[in-house]
VEXDREN-2710 file (C-alpha; in Angstrom, 1 decimal):
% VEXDREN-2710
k/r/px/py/pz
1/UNK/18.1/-12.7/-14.6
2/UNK/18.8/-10.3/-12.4
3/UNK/16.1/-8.9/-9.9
4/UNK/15.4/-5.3/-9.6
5/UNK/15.7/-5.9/-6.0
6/UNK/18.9/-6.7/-5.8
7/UNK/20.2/-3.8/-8.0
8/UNK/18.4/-1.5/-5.6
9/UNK/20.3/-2.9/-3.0
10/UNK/23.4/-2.7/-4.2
11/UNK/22.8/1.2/-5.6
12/UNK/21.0/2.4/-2.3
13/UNK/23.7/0.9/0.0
14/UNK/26.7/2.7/-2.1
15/UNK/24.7/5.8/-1.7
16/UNK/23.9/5.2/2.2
17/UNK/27.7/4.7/2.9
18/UNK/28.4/8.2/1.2
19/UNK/25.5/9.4/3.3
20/UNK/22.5/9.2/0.8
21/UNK/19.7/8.2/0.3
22/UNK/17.2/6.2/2.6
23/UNK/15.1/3.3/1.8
24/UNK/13.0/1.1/4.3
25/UNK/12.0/-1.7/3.0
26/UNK/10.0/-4.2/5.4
27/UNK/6.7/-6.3/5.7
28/UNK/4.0/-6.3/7.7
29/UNK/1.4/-8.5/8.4
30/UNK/-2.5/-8.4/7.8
31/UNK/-3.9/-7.3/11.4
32/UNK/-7.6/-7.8/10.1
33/UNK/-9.9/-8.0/7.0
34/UNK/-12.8/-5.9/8.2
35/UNK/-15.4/-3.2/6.2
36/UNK/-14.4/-0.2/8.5
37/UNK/-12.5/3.2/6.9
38/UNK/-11.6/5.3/9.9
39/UNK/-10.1/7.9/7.4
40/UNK/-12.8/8.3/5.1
41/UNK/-16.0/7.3/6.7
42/UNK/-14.8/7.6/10.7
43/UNK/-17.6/5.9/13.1
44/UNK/-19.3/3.9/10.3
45/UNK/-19.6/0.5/10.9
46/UNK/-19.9/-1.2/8.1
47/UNK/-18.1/1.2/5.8
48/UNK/-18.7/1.1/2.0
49/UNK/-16.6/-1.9/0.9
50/UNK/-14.4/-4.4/2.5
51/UNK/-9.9/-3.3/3.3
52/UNK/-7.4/-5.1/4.1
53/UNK/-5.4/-3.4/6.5
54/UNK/-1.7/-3.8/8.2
55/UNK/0.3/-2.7/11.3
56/UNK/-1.0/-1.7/14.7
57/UNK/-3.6/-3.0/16.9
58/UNK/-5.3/0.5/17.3
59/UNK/-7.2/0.2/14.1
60/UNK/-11.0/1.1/14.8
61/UNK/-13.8/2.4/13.0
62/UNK/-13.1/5.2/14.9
63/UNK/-9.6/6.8/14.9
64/UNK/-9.6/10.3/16.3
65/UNK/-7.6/13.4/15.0
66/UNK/-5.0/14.9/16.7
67/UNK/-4.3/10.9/18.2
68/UNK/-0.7/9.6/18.7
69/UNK/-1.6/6.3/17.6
70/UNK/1.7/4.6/18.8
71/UNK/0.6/5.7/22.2
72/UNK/-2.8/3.8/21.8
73/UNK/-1.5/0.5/19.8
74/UNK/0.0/-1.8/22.1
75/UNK/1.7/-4.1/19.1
76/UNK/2.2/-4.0/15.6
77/UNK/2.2/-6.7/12.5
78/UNK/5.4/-4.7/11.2
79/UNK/8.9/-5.5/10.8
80/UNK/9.6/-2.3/12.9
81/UNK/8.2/-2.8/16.6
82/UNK/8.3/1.3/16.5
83/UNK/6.1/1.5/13.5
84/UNK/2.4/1.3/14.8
85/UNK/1.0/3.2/11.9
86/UNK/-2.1/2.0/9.9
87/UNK/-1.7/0.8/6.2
88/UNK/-5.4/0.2/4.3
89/UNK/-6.2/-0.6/0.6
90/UNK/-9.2/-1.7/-0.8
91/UNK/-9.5/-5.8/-1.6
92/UNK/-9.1/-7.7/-4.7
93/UNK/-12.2/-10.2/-5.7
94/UNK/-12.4/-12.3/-8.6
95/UNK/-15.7/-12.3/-10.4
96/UNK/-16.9/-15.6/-11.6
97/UNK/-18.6/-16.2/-15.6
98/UNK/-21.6/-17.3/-13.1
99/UNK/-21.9/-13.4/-11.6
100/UNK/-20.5/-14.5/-7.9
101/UNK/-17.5/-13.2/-6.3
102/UNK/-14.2/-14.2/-4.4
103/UNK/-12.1/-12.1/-2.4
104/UNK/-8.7/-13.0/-3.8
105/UNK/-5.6/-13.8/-1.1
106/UNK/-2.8/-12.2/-0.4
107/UNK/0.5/-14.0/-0.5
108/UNK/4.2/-12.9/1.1
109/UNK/5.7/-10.5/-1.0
110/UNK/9.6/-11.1/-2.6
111/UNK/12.6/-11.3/0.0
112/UNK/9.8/-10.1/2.7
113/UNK/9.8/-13.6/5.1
114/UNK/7.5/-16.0/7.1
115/UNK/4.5/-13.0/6.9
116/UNK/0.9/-13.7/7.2
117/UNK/0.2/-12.2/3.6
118/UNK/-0.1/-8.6/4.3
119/UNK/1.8/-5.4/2.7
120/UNK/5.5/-4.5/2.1
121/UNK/6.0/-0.7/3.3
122/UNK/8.6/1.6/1.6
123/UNK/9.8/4.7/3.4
124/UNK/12.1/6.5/1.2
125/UNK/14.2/10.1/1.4
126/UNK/16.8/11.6/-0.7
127/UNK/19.3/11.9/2.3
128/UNK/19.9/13.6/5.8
129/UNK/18.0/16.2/6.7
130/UNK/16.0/16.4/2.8
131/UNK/13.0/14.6/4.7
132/UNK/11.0/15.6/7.4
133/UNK/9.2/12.8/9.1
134/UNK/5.6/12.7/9.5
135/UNK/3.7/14.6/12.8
136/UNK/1.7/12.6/15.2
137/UNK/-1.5/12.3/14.1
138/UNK/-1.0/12.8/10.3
139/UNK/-2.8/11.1/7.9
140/UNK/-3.3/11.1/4.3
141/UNK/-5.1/9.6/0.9
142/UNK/-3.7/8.5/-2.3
143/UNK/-6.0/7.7/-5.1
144/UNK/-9.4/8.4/-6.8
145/UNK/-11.8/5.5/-5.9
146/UNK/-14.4/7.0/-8.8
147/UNK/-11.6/6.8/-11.1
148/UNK/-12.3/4.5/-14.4
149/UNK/-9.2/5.8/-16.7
150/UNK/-5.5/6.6/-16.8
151/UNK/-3.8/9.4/-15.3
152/UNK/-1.5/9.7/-18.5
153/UNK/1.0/9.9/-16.1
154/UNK/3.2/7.3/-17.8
155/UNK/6.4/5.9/-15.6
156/UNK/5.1/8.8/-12.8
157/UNK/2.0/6.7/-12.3
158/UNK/0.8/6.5/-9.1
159/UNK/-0.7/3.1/-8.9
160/UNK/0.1/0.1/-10.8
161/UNK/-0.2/-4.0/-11.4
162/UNK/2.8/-5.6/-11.8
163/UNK/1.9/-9.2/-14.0
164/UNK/4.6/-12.0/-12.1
165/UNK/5.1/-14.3/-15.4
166/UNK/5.6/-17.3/-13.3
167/UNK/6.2/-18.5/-10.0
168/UNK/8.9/-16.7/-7.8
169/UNK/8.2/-14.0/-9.3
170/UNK/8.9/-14.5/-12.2
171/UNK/9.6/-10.8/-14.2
172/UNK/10.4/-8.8/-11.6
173/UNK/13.3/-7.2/-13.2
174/UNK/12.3/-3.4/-13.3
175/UNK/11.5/-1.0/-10.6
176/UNK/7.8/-0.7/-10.0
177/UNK/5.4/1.0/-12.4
178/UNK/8.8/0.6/-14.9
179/UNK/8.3/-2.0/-17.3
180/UNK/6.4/-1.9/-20.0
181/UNK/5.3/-4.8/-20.9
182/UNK/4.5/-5.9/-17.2
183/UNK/3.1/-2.9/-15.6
184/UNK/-0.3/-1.8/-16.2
185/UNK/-2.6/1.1/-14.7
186/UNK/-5.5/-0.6/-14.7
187/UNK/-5.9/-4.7/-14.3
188/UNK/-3.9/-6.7/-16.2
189/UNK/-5.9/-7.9/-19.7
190/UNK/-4.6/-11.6/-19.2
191/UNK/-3.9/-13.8/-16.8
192/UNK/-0.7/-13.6/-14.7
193/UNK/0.9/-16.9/-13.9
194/UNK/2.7/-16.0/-10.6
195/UNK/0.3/-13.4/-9.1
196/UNK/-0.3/-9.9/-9.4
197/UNK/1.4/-6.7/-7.6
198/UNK/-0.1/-3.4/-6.6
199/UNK/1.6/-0.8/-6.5
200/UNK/0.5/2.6/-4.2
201/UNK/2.6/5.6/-4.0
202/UNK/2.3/8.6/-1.8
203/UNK/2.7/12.2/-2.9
204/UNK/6.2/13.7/-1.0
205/UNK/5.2/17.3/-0.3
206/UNK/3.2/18.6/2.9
207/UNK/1.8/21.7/3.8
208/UNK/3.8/21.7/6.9
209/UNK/1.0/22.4/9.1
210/UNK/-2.1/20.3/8.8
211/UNK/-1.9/16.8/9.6
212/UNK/-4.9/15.9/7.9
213/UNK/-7.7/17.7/5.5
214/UNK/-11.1/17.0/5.2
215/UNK/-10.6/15.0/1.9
216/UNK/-7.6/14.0/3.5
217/UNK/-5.5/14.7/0.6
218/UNK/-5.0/18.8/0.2
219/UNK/-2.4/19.2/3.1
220/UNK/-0.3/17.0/0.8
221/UNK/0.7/17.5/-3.1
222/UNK/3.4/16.5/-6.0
223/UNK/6.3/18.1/-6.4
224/UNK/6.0/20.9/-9.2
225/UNK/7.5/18.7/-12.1
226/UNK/4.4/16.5/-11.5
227/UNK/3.8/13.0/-9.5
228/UNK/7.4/11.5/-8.5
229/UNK/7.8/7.8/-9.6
230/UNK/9.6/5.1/-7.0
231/UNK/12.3/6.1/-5.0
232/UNK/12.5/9.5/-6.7
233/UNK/12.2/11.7/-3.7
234/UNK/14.3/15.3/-4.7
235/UNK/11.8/16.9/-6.9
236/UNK/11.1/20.8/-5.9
237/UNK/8.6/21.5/-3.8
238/UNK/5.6/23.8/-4.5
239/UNK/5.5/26.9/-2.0
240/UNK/2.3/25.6/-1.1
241/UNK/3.4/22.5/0.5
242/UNK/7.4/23.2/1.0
243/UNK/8.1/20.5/3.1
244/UNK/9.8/17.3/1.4
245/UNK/8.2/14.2/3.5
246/UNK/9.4/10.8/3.5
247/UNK/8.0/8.8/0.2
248/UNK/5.5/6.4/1.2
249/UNK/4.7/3.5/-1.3
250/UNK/2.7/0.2/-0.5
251/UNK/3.3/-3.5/-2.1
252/UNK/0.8/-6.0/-2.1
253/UNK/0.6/-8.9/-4.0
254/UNK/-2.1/-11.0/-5.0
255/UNK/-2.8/-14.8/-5.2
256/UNK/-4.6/-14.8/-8.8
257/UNK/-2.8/-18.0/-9.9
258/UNK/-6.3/-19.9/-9.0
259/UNK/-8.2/-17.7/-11.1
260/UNK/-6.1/-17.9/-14.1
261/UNK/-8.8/-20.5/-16.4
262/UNK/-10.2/-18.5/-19.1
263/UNK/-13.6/-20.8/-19.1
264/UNK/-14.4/-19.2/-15.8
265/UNK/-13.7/-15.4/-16.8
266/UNK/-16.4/-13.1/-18.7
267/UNK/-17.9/-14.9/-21.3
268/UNK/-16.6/-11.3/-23.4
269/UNK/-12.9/-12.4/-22.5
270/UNK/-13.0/-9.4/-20.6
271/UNK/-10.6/-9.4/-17.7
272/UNK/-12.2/-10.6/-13.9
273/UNK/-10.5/-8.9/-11.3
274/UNK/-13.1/-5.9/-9.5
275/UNK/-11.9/-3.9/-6.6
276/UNK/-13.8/-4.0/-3.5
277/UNK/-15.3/-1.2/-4.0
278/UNK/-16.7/-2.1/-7.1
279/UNK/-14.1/-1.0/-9.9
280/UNK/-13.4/-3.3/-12.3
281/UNK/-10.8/-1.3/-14.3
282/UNK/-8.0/-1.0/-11.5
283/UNK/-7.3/2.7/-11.9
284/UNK/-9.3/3.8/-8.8
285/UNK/-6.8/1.8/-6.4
286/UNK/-6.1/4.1/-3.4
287/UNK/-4.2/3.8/-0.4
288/UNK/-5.1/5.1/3.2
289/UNK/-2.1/5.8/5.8
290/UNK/-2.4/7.1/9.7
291/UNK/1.1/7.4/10.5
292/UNK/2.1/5.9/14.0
293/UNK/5.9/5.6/14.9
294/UNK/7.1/6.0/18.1
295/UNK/9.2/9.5/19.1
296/UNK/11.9/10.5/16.6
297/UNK/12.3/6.6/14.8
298/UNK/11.1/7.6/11.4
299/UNK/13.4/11.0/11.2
300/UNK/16.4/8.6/12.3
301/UNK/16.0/6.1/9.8
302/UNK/15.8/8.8/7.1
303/UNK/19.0/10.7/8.4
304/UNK/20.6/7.9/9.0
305/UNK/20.7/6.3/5.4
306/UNK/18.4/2.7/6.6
307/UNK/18.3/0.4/3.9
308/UNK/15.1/-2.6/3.9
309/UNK/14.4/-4.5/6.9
310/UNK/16.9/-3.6/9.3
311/UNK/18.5/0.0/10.8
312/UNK/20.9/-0.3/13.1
313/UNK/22.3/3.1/12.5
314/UNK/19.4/4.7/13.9
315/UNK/18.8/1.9/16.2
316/UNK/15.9/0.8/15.5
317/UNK/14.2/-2.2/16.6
318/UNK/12.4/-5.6/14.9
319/UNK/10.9/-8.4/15.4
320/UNK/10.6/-12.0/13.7
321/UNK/7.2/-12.5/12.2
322/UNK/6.5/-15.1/14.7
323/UNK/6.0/-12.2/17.2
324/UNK/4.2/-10.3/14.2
325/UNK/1.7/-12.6/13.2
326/UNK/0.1/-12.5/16.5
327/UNK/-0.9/-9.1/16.7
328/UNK/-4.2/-9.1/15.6
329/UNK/-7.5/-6.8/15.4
330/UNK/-11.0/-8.8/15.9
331/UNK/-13.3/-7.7/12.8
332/UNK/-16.0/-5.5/13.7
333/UNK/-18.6/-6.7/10.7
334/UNK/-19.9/-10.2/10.8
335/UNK/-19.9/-11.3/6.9
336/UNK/-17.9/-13.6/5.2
337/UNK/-14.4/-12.7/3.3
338/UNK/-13.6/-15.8/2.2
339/UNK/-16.1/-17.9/0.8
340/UNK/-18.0/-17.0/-2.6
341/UNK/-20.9/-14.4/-2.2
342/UNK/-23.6/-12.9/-4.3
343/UNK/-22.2/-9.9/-4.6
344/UNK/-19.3/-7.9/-3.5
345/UNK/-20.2/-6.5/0.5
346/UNK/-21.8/-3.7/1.0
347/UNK/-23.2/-3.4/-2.6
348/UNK/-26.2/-4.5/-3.1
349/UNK/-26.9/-6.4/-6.8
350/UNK/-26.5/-4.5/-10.0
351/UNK/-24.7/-1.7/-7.7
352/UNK/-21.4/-3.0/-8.6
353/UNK/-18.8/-0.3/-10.4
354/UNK/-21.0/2.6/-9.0
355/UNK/-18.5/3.3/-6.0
END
């Protein structure tokens, strides 16, 4: 069977040599596993509930406004050595029949490489000059942590879990949030024998002038036809937010394949997954992005029709993972990530699904 993957490929690169579309496609590795938000609670150490977070070294608890960032990191986990931007999302913990809890791993994503775990990045744009790249010092929200129900959006969702039906991933045939039968909202009722996807997408419009908000979501909006789904990136503008901005969407995948036997789950056969921040339904996944690329890279790739991991028409440059893998943030909060806990950090018993 056929993966979706490499029908993209094929599609995007026939549209990049008639000067179309843009799509980056690349990894990046995990720089730290820490309980710090400097988008939405700057300074506070800890923060709410634990992220894992990708890309440059200039991740803090603290990230000013107004800051180039790729003039304060000084390496970055990404493909792109250019790209020193921040990628967040909440974690993933698996919640035992016995009421303890597991932060569930990461693992490499499909045709991504030798990356420690981590995110895949997309940067997508409809062609030359229909996407202006992002300012220094923008930054921007996607999501509704409080959220416990669908959007209705359908196909135009936002966020999604992709359920791998066996190893190698193992029903990946349809473009994210596409399939049906695989692609869920929320968690995924049963258990998924080669992992579990998320799925985060960024809206496309921009006000054009503020590079942040103070919910840090305002300054940015759908087109008018509603929330785009993957890779579609020429919907119409609202005059409120005219300009068209690259489409930012975030892949991680998730290591559930040792959390797959039914006698541990809920004694209710209720599903087990819980985000770290204390949703247990899935639909208040939300994605956190300071942007970070150094000069004019981001606007080239775009104009430039760049296809996944590699963009010699805009010159840009990589690196192996070998190099990635070392760039690394030290954890500011002393608690443990890995082992089984009491209850999910920084809530307190019984305060679980109240974030």
């Amino acid at each position: 069977m056929v993966s979706w993957l490499g029908l993209l490929a094929l599609a995007v690169t026939a549209e990049a040599q008639r000067g179309g579309s843009a799509m980056l496609r690349f990894g990046c590795s995990e720089v730290v596993i820490d309980r710090i938000d400097p988008l939405v609670t700057p300074g506070k150490v800890p923060s709410p509930h634990v992220h894992q977070v990708v890309g440059g070294d200039a991740f803090n608890a603290s990230m000013p406004e107004n800051t180039d960032i790729s003039k304060v990191a000084k390496c970055t986990t990404c493909t792109f050595t250019e790209d020193l931007s921040n990628y967040w999302t909440a974690a993933v913990y698996f919640k035992a029949r016995n009421g303890s809890y597991k932060r569930v791993p990461q693992m490499v994503n499909d045709a991504i490489g030798s990356a420690n775990r981590g995110v895949t990045v997309y940067y997508t744009a409809s062609g030359k000059g229909s996407a202006t790249a992002f300012k220094p010092g923008f930054r921007m929200f996607t999501g509704d942590a409080l959220n416990r129900k669908s959007t209705g959006h359908g196909r135009n969702m936002q966020s999604c879990f992709r359920c791998y039906t066996g190893p190698n991933f193992q029903g990946n045939v349809m473009s994210p949030c596409f399939d049906p039968k695989l692609d869920t909202e929320g968690f995924p009722s049963t258990p998924c024998p080669g992992g579990i996807r998320s799925s985060v997408i960024f809206p496309l419009c921009w006000d054009g002038k503020n590079l942040d908000s103070p919910n840090h979501i305002d300054h940015v909006a759908h087109p008018v036809g509603g929330p785009a789904s993957f890779a579609v990136t020429n919907g119409q503008c609202p005059s409120t937010h005219p300009v068209r901005i690259p489409q930012v969407h975030l892949e991680i995948v998730w290591d559930t394949r040792n959390f797959n036997r039914k006698e541990e789950w809920p004694a209710d056969g209720s599903q087990p997954l819980v985000l770290s921040s204390g949703d247990s339904t899935g639909y208040g996944q939300h994605g956190d992005y300071v942007f970070g690329w150094e000069g004019d890279s981001l606007q080239r790739a775009m104009d430039n029709g760049c296809f996944a991991a590699s963009c010699t028409a805009a010159k840009l440059k990589t690196q192996a993972f070998s190099a990635a893998n070392r760039c690394q943030v030290k954890p500011l909060v002393r608690e443990d990530f890995d082992g089984w806990v009491p209850h999910l950090p920084g809530m307190e018993a019984g305060m679980e699904g109240m974030a």
